[in-house]
Structure formats: structure tokens, C-alpha cells
C-alpha positions as CSV (number, residue, x, y, z in Angstrom):
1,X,59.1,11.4,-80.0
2,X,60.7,14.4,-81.7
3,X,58.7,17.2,-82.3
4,X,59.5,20.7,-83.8
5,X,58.1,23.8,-82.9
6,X,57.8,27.2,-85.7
7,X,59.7,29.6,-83.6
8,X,60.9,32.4,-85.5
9,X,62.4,34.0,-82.1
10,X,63.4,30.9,-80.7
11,X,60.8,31.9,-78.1
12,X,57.2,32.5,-79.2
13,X,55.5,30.0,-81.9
14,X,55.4,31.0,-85.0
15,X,52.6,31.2,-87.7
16,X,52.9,30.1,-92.0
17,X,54.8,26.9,-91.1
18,X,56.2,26.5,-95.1
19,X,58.1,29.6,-95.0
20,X,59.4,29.4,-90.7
21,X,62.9,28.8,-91.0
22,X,63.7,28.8,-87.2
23,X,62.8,25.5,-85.3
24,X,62.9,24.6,-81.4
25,X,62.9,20.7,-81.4
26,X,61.9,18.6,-78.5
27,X,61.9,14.9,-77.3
28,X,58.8,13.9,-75.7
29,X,56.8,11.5,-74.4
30,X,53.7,10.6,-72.5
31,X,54.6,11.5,-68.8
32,X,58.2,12.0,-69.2
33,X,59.6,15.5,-69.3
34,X,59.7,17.5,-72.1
35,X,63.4,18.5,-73.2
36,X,64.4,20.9,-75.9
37,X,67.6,18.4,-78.0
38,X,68.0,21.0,-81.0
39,X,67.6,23.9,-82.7
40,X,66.7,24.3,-86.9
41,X,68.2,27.8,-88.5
42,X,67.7,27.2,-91.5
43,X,68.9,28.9,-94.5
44,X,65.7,30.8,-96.8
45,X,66.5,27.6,-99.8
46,X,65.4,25.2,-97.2
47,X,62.0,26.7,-95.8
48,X,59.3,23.7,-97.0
49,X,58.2,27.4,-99.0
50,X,61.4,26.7,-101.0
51,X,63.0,23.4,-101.0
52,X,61.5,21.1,-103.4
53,X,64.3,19.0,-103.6
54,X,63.9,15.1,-103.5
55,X,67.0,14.7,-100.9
56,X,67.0,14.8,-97.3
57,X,65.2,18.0,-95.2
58,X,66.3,18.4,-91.5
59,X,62.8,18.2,-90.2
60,X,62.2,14.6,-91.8
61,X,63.8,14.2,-88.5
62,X,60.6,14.7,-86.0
63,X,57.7,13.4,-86.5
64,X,55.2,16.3,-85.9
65,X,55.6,19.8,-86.9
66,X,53.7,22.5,-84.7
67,X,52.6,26.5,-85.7
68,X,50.6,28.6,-85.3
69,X,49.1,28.6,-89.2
70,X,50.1,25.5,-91.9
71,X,48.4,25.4,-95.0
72,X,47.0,22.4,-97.3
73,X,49.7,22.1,-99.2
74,X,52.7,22.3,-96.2
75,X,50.6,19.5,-94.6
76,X,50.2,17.3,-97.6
77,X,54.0,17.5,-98.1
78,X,54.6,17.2,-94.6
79,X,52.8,13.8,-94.8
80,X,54.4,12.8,-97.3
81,X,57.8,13.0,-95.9
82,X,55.6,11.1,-92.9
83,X,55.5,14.2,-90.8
84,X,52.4,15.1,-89.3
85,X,51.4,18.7,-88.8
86,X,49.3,20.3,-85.8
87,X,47.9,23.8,-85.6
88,X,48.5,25.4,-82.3
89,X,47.0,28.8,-81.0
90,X,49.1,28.6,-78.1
91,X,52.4,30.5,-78.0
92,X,54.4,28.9,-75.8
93,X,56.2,26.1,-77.4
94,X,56.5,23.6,-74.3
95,X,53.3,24.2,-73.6
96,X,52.1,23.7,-77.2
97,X,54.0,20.0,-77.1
98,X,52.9,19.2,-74.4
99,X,49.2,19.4,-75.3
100,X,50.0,18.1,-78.4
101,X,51.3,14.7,-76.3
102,X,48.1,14.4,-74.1
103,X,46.2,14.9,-77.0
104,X,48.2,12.4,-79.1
105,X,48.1,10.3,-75.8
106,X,44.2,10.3,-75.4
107,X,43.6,9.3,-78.9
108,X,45.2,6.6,-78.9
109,X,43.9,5.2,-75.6
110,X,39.9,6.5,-77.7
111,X,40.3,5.2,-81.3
112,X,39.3,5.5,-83.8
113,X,39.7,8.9,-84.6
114,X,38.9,10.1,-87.9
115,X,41.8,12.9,-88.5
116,X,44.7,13.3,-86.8
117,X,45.5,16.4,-88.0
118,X,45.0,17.8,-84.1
119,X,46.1,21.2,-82.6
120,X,47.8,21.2,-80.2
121,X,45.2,22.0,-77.7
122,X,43.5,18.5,-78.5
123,X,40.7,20.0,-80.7
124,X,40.3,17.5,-83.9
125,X,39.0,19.6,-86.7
126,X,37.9,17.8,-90.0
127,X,39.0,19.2,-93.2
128,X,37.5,18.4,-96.7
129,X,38.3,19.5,-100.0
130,X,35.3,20.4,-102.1
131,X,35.9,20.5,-105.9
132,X,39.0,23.2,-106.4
133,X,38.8,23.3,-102.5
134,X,40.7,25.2,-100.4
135,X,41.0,25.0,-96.7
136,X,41.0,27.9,-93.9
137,X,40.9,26.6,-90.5
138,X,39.6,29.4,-88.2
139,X,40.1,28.8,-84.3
140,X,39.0,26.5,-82.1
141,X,36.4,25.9,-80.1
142,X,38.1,25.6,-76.3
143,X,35.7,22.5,-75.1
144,X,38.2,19.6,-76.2
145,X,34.9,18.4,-78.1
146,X,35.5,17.3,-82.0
147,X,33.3,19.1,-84.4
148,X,33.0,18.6,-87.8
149,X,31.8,22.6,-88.9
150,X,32.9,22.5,-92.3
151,X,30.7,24.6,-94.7
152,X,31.0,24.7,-98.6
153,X,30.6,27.8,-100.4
154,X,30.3,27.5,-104.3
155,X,32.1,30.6,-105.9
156,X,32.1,30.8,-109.0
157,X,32.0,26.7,-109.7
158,X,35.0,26.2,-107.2
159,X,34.2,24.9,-104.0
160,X,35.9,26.4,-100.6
161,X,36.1,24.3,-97.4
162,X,36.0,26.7,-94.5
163,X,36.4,25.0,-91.1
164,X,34.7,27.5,-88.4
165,X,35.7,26.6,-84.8
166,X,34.2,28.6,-82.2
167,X,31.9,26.5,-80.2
168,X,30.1,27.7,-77.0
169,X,29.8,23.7,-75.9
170,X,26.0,23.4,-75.8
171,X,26.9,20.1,-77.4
């Protein structure tokens, strides 16, 4: 599977996946070795930020994006393009992939699961859209556990979705 990793540095991943222009991108596969096959420099006109064009985008390529932030919208048009987007707070990219594989790996031998918009550390973390919603996912909880922590807050007759991760396991 091809996966490409927000790396402004070519290093490090990289957060706000609609305007990362730099990708690492990797073929991998449940217990094979992970290989870096290409590298995305893209020009500032085809960050997902700025391309709204109906033709092709070098990332419909891979079938999962990973960063370190992606909002609702970079995701919806992601999937669209039938990309899937994980959320990573890990900074090394082959490390990010390949808990993004196990994870990928796992849920599919433990269907059903309900989102698969996973991190890449394997923590499944259920976004809803309330209203007007907008979505914030804030960190993770580190037990591997899926938690469902969303909490709506009415401002002003627009609801906001606010996933809080952060979890001490008593679960």
C-alpha cells in the first residue's frame, strides 16, 4: 500500500496536511518492510489548501495520507478522491507508517470498526458534526483503547464537536 507522509523537511512529520507541500511516500505492507519509492515537492498551486482543480493530484496516488494535524475539510476531500487521512503525533515518518499498518492490520482481523479515520498510533477517535459543527481533535489517549469523548458545546446556536483524548485507561 502507498502511503504518504507530511514532511515539510523531508525528515520530521509535518502538521496542517492541506497546505504541506513536501511528501515522503512509502510502500507498505503488513510484515513486509517499509520502503520509501518517492518524494512529493510540490509547487504552492497544488497544496490540497490550493488546488481545487477537477484533474488529477499526485497524492490520488497513495491511499492514506499521514500528519501531524488534518482538518474536516482536507479529510472530506481526501475521501473523496478515496484517500484516507490519519492523524499522527509521532514524528518519525517510518515509524508513523508503520503503526498506521498494525493498526490498519488489527482492524481488519477486529471488525467492525466504526471510523477508520485512525492515527497512526492505532487510537480510533469518533468525530461528529453537531449542527454548524466543527471538529478539533486534541491528542490521544496512549492505551490503544477506542473512546468516543466527543462533547458538544452550543455557542451561540452553532454546535462545536470537540474530541478530547487524554485517557488515564481506568477503562
Amino acid at each position: 500500500m502507498r502511503i504518504a507522509v507530511a514532511s515539510q523537511n523531508f525528515r520530521t512529520v509535518t502538521g496542517h496536511a492541506g497546505k504541506s507541500r513536501r511528501f515522503l511516500v512509502y510502500e507498505a505492507a503488513p510484515g513486509q518492510e517499509i520502503t520509501e519509492v518517492e518524494r512529493f515537492d510540490l509547487p504552492k498551486d497544488m497544496s490540497m489548501h490550493e488546488f481545487h482543480g477537477e484533474g488529477p493530484h499526485p497524492l490520488d496516488s497513495v491511499k492514506v495520507v499521514i500528519a501531524g494535524s488534518a482538518g474536516a475539510g482536507f479529510s472530506r476531500r481526501m475521501a473523496s478522491r478515496g484517500v484516507l487521512v490519519a492523524v499522527t503525533e509521532e514524528t518519525d515518518p517510518v515509524t508513523a507508517v508503520g503503526a498506521l499498518i498494525t493498526s490498519m492490520s488489527e482492524a481488519q482481523a477486529n471488525p467492525p470498526m466504526p471510523d477508520l479515520r485512525a492515527d497512526a498510533h492505532g487510537h480510533h477517535h469518533h468525530h461528529h458534526d453537531h449542527d454548524h459543527g466543527h471538529e478539533h481533535g486534541h491528542g490521544g489517549c496512549g492505551c490503544g483503547h477506542d473512546h468516543d469523548q466527543d462533547e458538544a458545546h452550543d455557542h451561540h446556536g452553532h454546535g462545536h464537536a470537540h474530541g478530547h483524548g487524554g485517557c488515564s485507561c481506568h477503562e
